[in-house]
N, C-alpha and C positions, 0 to 999 in steps of 0.2 A: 733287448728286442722281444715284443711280444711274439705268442707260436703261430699267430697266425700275420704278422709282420713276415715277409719273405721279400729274396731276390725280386721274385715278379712282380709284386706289390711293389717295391719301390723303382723298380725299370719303365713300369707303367703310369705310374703315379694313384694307385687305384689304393678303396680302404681293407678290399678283403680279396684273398687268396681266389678268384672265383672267375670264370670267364664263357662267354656264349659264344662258342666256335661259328664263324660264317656258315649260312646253311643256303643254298638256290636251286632248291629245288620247287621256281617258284618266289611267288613275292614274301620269302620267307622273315628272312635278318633285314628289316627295314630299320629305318630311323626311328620309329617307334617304338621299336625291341631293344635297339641298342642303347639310346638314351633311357629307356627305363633300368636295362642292368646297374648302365652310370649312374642313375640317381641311385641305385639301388647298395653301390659300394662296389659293384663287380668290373669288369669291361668286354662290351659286349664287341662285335663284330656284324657290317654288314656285308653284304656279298654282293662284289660288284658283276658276277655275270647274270644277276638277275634283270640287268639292264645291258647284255650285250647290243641288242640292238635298238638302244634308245640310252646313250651315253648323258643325254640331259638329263634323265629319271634319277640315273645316279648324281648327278650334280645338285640334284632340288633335294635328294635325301640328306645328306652333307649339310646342306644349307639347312632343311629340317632338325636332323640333327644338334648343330651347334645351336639353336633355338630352343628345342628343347632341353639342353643341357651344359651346365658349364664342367663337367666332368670328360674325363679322357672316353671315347669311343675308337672303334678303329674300323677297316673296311677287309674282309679277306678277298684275295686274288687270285681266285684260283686258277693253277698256269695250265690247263688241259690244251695239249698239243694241237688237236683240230679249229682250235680258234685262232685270229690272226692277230698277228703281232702290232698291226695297229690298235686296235681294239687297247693293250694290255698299255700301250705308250699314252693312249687319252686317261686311263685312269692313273697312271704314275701323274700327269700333268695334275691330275685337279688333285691329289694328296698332295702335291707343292704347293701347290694356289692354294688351297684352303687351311693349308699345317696341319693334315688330319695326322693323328701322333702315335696312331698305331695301326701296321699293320700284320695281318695273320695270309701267310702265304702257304700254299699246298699244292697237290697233287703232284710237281715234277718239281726238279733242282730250282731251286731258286735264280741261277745263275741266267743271264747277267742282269736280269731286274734285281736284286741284292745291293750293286752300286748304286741303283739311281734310286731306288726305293732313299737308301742313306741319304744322298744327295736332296732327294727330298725332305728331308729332316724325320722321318720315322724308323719307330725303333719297330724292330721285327724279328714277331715269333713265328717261327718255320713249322706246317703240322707236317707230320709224317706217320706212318702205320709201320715201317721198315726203320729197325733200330739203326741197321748202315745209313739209311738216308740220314738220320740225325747227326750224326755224326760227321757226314758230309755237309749237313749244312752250317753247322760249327763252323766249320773251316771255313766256310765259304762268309762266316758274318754276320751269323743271326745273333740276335741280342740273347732269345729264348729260344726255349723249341716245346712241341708239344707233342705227345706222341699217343696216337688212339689204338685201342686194343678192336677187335671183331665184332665186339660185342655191339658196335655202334652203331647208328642207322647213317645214312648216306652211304660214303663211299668209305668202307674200313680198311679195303688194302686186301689184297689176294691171298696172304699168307694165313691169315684163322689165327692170327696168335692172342690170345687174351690177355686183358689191359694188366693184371699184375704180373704176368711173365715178363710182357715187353718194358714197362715201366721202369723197375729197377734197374731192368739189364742197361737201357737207354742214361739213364740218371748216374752210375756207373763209369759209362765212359765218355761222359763230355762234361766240361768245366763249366756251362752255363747252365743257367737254370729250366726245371723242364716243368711243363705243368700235363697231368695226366689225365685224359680222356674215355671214355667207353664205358657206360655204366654206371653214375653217378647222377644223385638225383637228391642227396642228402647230408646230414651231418656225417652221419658215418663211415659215406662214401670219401669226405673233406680228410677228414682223420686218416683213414684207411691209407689215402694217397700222401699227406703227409707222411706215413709212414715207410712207406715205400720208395722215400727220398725226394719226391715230387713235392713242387713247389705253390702249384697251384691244381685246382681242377676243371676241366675244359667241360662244360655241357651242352647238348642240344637240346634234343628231344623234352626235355623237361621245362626247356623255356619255350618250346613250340608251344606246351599247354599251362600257356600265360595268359592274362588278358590282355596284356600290351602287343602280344604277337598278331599280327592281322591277317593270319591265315583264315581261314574259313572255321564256322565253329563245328561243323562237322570233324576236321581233321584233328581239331584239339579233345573229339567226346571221343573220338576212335583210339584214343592216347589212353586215355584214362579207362574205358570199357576192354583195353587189349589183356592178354594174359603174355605172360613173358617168353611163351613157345609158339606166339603166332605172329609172329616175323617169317619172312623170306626171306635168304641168300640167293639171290639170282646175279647173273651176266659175268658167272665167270668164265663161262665158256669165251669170251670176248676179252678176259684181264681186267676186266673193270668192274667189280661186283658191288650189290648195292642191297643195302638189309632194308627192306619196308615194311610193313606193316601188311600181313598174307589177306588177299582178294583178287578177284577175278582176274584182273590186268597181271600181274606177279603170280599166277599160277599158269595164264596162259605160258607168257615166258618161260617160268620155269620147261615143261613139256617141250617148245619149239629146241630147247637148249640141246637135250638128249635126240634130237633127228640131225643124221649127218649133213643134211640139206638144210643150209641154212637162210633160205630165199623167202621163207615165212618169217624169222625171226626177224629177219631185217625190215619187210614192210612195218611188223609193229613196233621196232624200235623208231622207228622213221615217224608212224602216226604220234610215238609217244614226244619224238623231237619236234611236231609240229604245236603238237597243244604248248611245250614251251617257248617256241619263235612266237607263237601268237599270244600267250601272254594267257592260256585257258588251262595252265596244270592241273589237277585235281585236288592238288594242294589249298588253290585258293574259290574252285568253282564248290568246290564241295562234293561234287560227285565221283567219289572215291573207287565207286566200280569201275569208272572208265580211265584211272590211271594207275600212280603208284605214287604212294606219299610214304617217304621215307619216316624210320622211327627205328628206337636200339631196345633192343632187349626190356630194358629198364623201364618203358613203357610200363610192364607186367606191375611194375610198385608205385607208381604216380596213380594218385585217385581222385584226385582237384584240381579244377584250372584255380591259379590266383596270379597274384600282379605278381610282378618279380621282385617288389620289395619284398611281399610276403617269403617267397621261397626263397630270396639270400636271409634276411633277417631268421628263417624256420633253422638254416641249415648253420647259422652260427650258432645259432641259441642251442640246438641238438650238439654241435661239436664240441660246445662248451663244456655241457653236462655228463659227455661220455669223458672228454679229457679228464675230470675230475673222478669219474669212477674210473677210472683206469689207474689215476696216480691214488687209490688206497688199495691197489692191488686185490679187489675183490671181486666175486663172480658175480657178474649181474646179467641181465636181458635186455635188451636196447628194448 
């Protein structure tokens, strides 16, 4: 078995260790992102609550999808409690109907979407930030699981733990395979994670600045012009913290956070949940002062938009070449 042949690679049907975690913040992980991973050898994920309230959107992506691609894609679901449970039972419907073959589930217990997900005919990798969740979702019948460290943009999880602590510990103690997320953008990042017992590596941010990604080109030059310490941790005050990329909108936040009164803070989360009900995130209008476009650390090392063939083909061809100066045991500099 080649080293970059793995459990995930063959659970998924995919050619290389490599994957684009669902992102919705925003018409982010469309059918065009995702079918370009799969041409590209990786598997990508789209995000069905990008279409919570327009369940057809996501039905024509699917449909777009498998036109653009005869490779494995998948849809993540992400299970946040405030949305309703109908909602989560139309998307299990159309991954039946349509035999989409993977999918990437997050934020809370997978349980009881787990059976019918099955039932549906998809195999499913569980993401978690909390090494217990993992663990817990083992049990409960994930094919995979994936686990992201702080470092990452979206939602990393409350605890601040960074992607090589958690990694190992997660890989550790569950039988299936795990693929490692938060920080990765590279060959070395591929290797790294291979190292550390992980099976595959989960990225975002780095396929935000793609050209197949249809965000706005503003949010993909703000990727590439960031420095690695101009991210926000904001909304922990709330449990639900989100790394973005630091500007107006994520600083005000930040401030309302530290007043005991929290009656300011909720109008503008409220304003920020409207630009998403109506489909105007900042993600995709471009105007990044008036929201918050998520991004991980990692932003600080990406300095090119390119297709996504480009950045899996970059990051094998780099993995290659470090695996072989590693196996003559010499000092070198990546």
């Amino acid at each position: 078995m080649g080293v970059f042949e793995t459990r995930i690679t063959k659970i998924f049907g995919i050619k290389y260790p490599i994957m684009q975690g669902g992102m919705g913040a925003g018409y982010v992980s469309t059918a065009e992102l995702v079918a370009a991973v799969g041409n590209a050898g990786g598997l990508g994920f789209m995000s069905a609550i990008q279409w919570e309230h327009n369940i057809k959107g996501l039905e024509d992506n699917i449909k777009k999808a498998k036109d653009l691609t005869d490779k494995p894609y998948g849809i993540n679901v992400t299970l946040f409690e405030e949305m309703p449970k109908e909602f989560f039972y139309k998307v299990v419907d159309l991954i039946a109907k349509y035999q989409v073959p993977a999918v990437e589930t997050s934020a809370r217990k997978p349980d009881p979407w787990m059976k019918l997900l099955k039932q549906a005919g998809a195999k499913v990798i569980h993401k978690v930030a909390r090494v217990r969740d993992g663990v817990t979702a083992e049990r409960l019948g994930a094919d995979a699981l994936c686990i992201i460290g702080s470092e990452e943009g979206g939602h990393p999880g409350a605890e601040r733990n960074p992607t090589i602590v958690v990694g190992p510990l997660l890989v550790d103690l569950v039988k299936i395979p795990v693929s490692i997320g938060g920080g990765f953008c590279d060959g070395r990042g591929l290797v790294a994670a291979l190292a550390l017992g992980g099976e595959a590596i989960t990225m975002g941010t780095r396929f935000v600045a793609s050209k197949e990604c249809t965000v706005h080109e503003n949010y993909k030059q703000a990727i590439v012009n960031m420095q690695y310490n101009e991210t926000d941790y904001i909304l922990m005050s709330i449990g639900d913290p989100v790394r973005c990329i630091r500007g107006p909108m994520s600083q005000a936040v930040l401030k309302l956070e530290f007043k005991e009164d929290k009656t300011e803070l909720i109008k503008l989360l409220s304003k920020l949940k409207e630009q998403n009900d109506t489909g105007n995130m900042a993600s995709n209008t471009g105007k990044l002062e008036e929201g918050m476009v998520p991004a991980g650390v990692v932003g600080g090392r990406i300095h090119e938009i390119k297709t996504c063939k480009q950045i899996v083909d970059d990051i094998m061809t780099e993995a290659d070449v470090i695996l072989e100066k590693l196996s003559k045991r010499k000092y070198w500099k990546a």
